[in-house]
N, CA, C and O atoms as a Tinker XYZ file with bonds, in Angstrom:
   372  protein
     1  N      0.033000   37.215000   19.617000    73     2
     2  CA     0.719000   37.450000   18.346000    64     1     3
     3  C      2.120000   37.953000   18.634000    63     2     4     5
     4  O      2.495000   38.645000   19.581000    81     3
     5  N      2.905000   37.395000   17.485000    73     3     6
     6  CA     4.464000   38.082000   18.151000    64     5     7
     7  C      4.465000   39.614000   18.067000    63     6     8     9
     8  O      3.427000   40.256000   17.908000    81     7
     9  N      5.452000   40.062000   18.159000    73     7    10
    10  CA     5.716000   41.408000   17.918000    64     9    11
    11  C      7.045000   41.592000   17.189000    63    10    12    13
    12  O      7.217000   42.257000   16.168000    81    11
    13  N      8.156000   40.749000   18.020000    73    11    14
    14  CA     9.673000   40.980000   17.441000    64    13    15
    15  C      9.356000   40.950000   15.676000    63    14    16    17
    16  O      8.494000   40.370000   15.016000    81    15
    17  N     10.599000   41.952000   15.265000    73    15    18
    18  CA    10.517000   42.002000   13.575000    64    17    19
    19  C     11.205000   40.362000   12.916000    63    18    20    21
    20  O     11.348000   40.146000   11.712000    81    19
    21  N     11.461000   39.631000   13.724000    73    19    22
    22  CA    11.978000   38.022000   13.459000    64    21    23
    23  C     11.052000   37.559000   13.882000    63    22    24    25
    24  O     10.799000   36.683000   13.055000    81    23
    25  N      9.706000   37.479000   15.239000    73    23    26
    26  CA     8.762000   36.922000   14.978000    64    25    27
    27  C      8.379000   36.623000   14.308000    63    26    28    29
    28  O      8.135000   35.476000   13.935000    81    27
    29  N      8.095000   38.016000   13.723000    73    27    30
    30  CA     6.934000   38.256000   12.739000    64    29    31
    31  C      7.306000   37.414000   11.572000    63    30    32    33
    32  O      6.594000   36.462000   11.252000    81    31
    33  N      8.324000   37.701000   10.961000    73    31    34
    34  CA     9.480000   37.242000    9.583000    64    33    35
    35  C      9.224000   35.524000    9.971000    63    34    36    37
    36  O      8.607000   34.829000    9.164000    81    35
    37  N      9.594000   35.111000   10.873000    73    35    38
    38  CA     9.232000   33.823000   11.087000    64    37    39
    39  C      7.756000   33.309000   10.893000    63    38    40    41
    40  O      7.667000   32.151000   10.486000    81    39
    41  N      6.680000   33.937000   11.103000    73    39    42
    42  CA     5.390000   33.492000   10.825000    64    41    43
    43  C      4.984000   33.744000    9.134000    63    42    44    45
    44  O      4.237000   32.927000    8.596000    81    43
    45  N      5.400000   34.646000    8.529000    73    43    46
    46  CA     5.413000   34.850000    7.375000    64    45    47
    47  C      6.219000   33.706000    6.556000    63    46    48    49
    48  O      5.700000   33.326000    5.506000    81    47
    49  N      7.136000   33.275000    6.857000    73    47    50
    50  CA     8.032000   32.440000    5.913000    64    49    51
    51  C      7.059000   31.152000    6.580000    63    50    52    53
    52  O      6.568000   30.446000    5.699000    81    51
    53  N      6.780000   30.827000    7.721000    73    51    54
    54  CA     6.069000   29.526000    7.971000    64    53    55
    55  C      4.371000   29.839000    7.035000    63    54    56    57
    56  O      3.828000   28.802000    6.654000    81    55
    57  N      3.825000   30.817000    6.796000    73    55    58
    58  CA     2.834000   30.440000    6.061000    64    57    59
    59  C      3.660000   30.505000    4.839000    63    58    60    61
    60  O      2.890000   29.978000    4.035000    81    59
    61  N      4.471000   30.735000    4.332000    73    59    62
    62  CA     4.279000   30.821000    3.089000    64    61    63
    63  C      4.894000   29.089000    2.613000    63    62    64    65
    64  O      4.604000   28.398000    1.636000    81    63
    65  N      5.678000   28.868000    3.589000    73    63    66
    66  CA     6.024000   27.383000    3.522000    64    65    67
    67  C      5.108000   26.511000    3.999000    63    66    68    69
    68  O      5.614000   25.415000    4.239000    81    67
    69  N      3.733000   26.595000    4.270000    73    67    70
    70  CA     2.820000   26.083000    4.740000    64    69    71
    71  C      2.198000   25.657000    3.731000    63    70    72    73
    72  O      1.833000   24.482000    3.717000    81    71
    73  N      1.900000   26.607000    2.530000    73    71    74
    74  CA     1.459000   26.511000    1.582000    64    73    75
    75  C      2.019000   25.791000    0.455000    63    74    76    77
    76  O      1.464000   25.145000   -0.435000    81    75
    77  N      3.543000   26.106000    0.746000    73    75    78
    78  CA     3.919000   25.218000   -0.572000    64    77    79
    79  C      3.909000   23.795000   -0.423000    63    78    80    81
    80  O      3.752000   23.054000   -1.393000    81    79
    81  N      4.144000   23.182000    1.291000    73    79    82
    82  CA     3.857000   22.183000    1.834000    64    81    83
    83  C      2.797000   21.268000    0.994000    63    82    84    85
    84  O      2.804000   20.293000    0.243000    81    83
    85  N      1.675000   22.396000    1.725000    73    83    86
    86  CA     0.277000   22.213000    1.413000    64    85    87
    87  C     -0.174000   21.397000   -0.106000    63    86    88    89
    88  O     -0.793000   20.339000   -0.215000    81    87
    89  N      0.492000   22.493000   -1.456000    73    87    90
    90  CA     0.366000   21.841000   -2.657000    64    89    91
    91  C      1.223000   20.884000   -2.526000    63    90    92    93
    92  O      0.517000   19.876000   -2.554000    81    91
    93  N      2.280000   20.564000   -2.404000    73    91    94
    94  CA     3.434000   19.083000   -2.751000    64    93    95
    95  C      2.604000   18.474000   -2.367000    63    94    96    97
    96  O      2.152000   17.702000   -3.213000    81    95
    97  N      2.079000   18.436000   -1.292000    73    95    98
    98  CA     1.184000   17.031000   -0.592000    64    97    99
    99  C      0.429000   16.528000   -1.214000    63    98   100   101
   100  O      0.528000   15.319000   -1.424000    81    99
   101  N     -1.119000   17.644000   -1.998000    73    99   102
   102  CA    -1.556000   17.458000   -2.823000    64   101   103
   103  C     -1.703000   16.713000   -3.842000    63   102   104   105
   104  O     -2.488000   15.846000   -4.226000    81   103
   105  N     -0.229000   17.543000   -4.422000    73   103   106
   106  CA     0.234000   16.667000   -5.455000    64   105   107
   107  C      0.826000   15.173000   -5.513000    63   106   108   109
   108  O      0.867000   14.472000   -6.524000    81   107
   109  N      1.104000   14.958000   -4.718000    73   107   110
   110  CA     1.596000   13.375000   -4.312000    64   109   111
   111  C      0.336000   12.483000   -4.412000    63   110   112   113
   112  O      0.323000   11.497000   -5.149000    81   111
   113  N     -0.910000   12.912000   -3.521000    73   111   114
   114  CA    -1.874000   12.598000   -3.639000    64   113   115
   115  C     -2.733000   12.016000   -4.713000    63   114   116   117
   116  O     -3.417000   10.993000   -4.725000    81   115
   117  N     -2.435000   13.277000   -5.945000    73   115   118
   118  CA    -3.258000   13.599000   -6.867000    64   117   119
   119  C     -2.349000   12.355000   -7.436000    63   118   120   121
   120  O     -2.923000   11.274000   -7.569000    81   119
   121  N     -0.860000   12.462000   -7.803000    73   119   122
   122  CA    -0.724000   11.342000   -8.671000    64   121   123
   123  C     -0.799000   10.119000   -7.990000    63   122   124   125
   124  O     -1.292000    9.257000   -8.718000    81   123
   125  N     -0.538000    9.759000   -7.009000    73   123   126
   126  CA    -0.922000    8.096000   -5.951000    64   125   127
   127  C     -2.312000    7.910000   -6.582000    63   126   128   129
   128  O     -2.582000    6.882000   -7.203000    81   127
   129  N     -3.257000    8.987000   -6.407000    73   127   130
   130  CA    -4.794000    8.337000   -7.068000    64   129   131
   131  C     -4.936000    7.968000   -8.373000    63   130   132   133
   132  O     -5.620000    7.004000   -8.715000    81   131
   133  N     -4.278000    8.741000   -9.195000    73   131   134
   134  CA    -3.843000    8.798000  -10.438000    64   133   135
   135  C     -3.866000    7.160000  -11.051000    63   134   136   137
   136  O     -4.678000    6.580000  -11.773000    81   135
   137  N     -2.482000    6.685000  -10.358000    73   135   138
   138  CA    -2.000000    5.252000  -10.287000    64   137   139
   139  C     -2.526000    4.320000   -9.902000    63   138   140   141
   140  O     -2.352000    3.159000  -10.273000    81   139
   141  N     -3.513000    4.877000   -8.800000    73   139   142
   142  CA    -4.606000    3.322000   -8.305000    64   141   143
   143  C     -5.593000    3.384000   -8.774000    63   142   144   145
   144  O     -6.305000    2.381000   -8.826000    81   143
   145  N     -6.019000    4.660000   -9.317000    73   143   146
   146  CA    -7.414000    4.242000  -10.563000    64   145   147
   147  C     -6.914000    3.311000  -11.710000    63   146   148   149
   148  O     -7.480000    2.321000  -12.174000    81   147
   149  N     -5.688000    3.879000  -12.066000    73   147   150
   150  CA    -5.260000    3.182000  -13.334000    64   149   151
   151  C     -5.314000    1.144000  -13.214000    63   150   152   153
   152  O     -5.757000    0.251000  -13.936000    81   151
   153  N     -4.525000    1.214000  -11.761000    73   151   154
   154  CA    -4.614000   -0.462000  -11.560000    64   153   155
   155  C     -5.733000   -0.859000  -11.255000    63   154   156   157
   156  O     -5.841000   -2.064000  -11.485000    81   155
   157  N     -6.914000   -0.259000  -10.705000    73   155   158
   158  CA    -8.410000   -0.499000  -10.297000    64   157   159
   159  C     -9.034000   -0.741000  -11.934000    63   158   160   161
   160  O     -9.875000   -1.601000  -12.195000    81   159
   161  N     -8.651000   -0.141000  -12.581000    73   159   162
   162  CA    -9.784000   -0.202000  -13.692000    64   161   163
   163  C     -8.442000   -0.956000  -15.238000    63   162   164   165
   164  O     -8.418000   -0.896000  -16.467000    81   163
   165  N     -7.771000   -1.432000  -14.399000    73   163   166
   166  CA    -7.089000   -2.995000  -15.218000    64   165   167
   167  C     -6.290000   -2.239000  -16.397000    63   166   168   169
   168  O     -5.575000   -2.879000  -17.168000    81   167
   169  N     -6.447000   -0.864000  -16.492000    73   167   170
   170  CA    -5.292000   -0.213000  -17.666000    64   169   171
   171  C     -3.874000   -0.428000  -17.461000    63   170   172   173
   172  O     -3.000000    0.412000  -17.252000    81   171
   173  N     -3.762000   -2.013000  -17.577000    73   171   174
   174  CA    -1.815000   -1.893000  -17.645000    64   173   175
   175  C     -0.963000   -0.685000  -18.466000    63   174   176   177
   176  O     -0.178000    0.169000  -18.053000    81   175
   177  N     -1.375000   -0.939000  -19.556000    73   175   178
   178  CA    -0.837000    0.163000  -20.450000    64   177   179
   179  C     -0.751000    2.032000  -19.601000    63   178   180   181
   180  O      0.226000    2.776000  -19.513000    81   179
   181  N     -1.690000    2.173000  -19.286000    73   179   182
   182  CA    -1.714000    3.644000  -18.573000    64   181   183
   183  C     -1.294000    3.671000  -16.953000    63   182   184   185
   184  O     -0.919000    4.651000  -16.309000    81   183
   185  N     -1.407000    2.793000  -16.661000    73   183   186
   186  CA    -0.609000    2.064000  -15.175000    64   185   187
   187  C      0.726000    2.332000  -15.034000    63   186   188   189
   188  O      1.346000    3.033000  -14.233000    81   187
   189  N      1.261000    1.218000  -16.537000    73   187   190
   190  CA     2.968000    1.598000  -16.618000    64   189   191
   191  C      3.302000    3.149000  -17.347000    63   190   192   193
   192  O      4.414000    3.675000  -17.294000    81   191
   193  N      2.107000    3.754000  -18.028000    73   191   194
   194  CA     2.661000    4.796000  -18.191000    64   193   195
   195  C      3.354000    5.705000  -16.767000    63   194   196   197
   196  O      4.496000    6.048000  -16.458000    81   195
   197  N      2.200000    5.835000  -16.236000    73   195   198
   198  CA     2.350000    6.820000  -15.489000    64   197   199
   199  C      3.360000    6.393000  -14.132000    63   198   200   201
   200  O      3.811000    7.294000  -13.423000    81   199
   201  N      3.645000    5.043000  -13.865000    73   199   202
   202  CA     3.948000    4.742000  -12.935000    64   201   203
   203  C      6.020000    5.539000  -12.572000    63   202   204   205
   204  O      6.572000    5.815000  -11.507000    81   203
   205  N      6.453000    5.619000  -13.820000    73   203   206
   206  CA     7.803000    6.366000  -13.546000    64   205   207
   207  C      7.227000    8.020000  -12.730000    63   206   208   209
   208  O      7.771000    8.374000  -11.684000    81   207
   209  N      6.298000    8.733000  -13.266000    73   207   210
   210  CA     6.446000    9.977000  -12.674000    64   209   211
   211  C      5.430000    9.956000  -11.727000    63   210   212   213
   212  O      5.024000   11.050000  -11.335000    81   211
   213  N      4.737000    8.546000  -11.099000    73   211   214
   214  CA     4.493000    8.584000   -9.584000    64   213   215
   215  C      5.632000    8.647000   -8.373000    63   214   216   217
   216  O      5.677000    9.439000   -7.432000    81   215
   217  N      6.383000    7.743000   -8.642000    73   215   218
   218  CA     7.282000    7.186000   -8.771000    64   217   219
   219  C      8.396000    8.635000   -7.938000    63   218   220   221
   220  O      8.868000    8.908000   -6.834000    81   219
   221  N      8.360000    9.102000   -9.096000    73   219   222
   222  CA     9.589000   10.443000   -9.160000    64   221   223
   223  C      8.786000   11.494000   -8.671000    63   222   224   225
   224  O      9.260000   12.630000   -8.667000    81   223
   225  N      7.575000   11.280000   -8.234000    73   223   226
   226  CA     6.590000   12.611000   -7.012000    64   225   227
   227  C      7.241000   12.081000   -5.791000    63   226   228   229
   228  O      7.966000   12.719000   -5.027000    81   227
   229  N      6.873000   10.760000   -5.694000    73   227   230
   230  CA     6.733000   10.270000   -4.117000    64   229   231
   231  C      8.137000   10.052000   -3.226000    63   230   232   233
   232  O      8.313000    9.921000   -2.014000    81   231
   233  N      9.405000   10.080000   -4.792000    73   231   234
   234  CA    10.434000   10.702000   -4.231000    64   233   235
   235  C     11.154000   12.027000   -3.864000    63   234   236   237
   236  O     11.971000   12.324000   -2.992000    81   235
   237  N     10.536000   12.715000   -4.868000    73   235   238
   238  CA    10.452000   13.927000   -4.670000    64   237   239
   239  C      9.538000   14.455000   -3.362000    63   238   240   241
   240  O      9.637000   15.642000   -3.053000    81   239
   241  N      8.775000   13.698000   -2.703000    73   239   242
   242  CA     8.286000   14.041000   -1.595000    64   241   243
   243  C      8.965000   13.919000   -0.590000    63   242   244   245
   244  O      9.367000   14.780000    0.192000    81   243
   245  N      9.108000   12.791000   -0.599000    73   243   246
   246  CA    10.271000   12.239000    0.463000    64   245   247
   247  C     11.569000   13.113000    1.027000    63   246   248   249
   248  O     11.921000   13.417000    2.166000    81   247
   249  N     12.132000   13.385000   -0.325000    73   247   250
   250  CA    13.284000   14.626000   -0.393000    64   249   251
   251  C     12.967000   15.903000    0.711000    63   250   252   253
   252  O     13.459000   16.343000    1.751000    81   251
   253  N     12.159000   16.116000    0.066000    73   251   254
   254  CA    11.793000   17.595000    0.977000    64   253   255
   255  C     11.321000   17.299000    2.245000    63   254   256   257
   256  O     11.435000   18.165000    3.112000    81   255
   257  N     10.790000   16.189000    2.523000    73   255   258
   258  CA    10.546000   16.308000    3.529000    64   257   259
   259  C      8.907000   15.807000    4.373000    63   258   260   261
   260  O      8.707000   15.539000    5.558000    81   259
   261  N      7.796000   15.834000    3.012000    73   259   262
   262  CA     6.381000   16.072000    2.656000    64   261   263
   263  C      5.879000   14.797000    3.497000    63   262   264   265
   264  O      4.860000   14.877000    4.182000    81   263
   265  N      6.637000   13.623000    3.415000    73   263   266
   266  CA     6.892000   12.193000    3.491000    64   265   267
   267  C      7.939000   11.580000    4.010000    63   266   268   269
   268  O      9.008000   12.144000    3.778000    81   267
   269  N      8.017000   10.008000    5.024000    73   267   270
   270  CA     9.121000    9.963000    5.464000    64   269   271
   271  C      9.576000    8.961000    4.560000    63   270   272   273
   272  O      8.793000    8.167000    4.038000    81   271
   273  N     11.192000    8.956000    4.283000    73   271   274
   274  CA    11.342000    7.613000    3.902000    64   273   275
   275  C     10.389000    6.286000    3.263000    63   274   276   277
   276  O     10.031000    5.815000    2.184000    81   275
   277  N     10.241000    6.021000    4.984000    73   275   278
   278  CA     9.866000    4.453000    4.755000    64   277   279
   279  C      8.314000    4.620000    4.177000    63   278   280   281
   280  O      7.785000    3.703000    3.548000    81   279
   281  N      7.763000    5.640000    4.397000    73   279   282
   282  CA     6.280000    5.857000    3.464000    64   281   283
   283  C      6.834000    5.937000    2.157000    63   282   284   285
   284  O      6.344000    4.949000    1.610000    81   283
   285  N      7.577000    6.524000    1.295000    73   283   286
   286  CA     7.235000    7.083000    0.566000    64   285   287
   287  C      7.906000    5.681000   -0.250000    63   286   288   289
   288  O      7.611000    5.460000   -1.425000    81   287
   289  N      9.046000    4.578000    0.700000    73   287   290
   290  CA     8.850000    2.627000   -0.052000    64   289   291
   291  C      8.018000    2.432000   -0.204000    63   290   292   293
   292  O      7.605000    2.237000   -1.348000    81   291
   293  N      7.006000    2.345000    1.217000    73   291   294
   294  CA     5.928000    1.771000    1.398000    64   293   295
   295  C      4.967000    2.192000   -0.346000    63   294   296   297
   296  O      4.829000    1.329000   -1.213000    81   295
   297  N      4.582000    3.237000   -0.455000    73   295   298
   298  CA     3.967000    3.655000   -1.637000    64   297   299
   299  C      4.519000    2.833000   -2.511000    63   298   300   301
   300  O      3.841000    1.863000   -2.849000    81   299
   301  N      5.770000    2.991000   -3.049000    73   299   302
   302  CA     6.170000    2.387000   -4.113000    64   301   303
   303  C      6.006000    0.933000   -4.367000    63   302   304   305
   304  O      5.657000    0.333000   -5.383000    81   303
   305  N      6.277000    0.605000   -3.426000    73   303   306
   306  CA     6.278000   -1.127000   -3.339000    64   305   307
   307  C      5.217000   -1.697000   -3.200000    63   306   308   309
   308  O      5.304000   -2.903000   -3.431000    81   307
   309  N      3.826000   -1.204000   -2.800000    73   307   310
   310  CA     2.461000   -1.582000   -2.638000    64   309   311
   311  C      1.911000   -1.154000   -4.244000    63   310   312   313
   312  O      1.136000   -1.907000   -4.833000    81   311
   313  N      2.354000    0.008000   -4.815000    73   311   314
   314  CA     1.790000    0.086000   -6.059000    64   313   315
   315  C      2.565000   -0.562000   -7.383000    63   314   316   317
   316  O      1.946000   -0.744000   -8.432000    81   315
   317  N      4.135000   -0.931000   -7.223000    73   315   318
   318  CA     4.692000   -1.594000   -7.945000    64   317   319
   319  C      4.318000   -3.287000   -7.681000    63   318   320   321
   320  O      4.441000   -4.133000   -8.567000    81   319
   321  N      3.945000   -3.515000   -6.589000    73   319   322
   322  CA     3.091000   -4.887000   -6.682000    64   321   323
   323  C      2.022000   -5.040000   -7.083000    63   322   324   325
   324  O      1.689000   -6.090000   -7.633000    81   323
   325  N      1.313000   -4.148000   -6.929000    73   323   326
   326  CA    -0.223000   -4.554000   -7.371000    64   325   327
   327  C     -0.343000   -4.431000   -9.307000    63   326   328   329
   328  O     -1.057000   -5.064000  -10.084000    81   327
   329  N      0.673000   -3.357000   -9.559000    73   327   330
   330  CA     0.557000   -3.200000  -11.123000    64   329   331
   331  C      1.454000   -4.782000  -11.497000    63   330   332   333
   332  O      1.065000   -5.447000  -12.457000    81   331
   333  N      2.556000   -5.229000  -10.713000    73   331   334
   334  CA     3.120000   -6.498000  -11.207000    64   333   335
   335  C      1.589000   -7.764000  -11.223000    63   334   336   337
   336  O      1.387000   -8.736000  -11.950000    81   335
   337  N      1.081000   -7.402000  -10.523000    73   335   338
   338  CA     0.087000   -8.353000  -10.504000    64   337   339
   339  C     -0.642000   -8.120000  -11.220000    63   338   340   341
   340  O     -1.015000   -9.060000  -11.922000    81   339
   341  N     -1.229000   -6.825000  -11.444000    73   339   342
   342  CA    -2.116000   -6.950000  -12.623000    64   341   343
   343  C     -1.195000   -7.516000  -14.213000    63   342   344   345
   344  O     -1.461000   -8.444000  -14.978000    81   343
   345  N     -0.459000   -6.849000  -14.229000    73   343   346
   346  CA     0.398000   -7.376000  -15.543000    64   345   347
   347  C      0.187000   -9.160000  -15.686000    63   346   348   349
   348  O     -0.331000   -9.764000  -16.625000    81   347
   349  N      0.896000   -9.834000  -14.170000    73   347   350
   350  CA     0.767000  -11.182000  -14.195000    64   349   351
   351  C     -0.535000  -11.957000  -14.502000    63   350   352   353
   352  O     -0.539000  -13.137000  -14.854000    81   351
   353  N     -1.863000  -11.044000  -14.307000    73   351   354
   354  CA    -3.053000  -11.596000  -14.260000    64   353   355
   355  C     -3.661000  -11.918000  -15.449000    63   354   356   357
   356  O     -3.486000  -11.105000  -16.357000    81   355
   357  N     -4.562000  -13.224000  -15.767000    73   355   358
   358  CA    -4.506000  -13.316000  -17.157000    64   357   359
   359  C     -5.927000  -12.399000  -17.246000    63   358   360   361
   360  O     -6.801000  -12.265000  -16.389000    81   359
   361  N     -5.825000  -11.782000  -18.695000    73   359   362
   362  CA    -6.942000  -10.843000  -19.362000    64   361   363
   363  C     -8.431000  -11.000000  -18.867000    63   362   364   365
   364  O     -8.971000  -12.103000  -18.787000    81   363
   365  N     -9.042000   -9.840000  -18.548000    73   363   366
   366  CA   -11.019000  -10.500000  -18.077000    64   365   367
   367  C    -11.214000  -10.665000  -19.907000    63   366   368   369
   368  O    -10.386000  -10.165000  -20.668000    81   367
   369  N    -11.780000  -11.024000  -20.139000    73   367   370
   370  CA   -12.794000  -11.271000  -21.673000    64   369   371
   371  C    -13.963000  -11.021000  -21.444000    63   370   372
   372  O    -14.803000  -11.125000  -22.338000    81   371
C-alpha cells in the first residue's frame, strides 16, 4: 500500500474515477440494449425514437474516453443499419 500523502490522493481519485467509469459504461450498455431490443422485436417507431440519444451516449462515451473512436462508429453504423433495414423491410402480417 502506498504511504506518500500523493500516493494515497492518487488511489482515492483513481477509485473514485473508477466508479464513475464504471456507471458511463453501464450506461452505454444499458442504452445499446435498449436499441437492439427495439430492432429485435421490429418496433421501428421506438427504434427511431430512441436511436438519437443512443446515438449521443455512445458519443458521449467516446469523448471521455469509456470507448475508442472507431468502436463507438462501429456501434453506430451496425445499429443505424440494421434499423435502416428494418425500416426497408416489408411489414410481418
Amino acid at each position: 500500500m502506498a504511504n506518500h500523502y500523493s500516493s494515497l490522493k492518487r488511489v482515492r481519485i483513481t477509485e473514485r474515477r473508477t466508479a464513475v467509469n464504471k456507471m458511463r459504461k453501464s450506461r452505454l450498455r444499458h442504452a445499446v440494449r435498449a436499441m437492439r431490443r427495439a430492432v429485435d422485436k421490429k418496433d421501428t417507431a421506438g427504434a427511431v425514437k430512441l436511436l438519437p440519444a443512443t446515438f449521443s451516449m455512445i458519443d458521449r462515451a467516446a469523448k471521455w474516453g469509456i470507448i475508442k473512436d472507431n468502436t463507438a462508429s462501429r456501434y453506430k453504423s451496425r445499429l443505424h443499419a440494421r434499423l435502416k433495414a428494418l425500416e426497408g423491410a416489408p411489414a410481418a402480417a
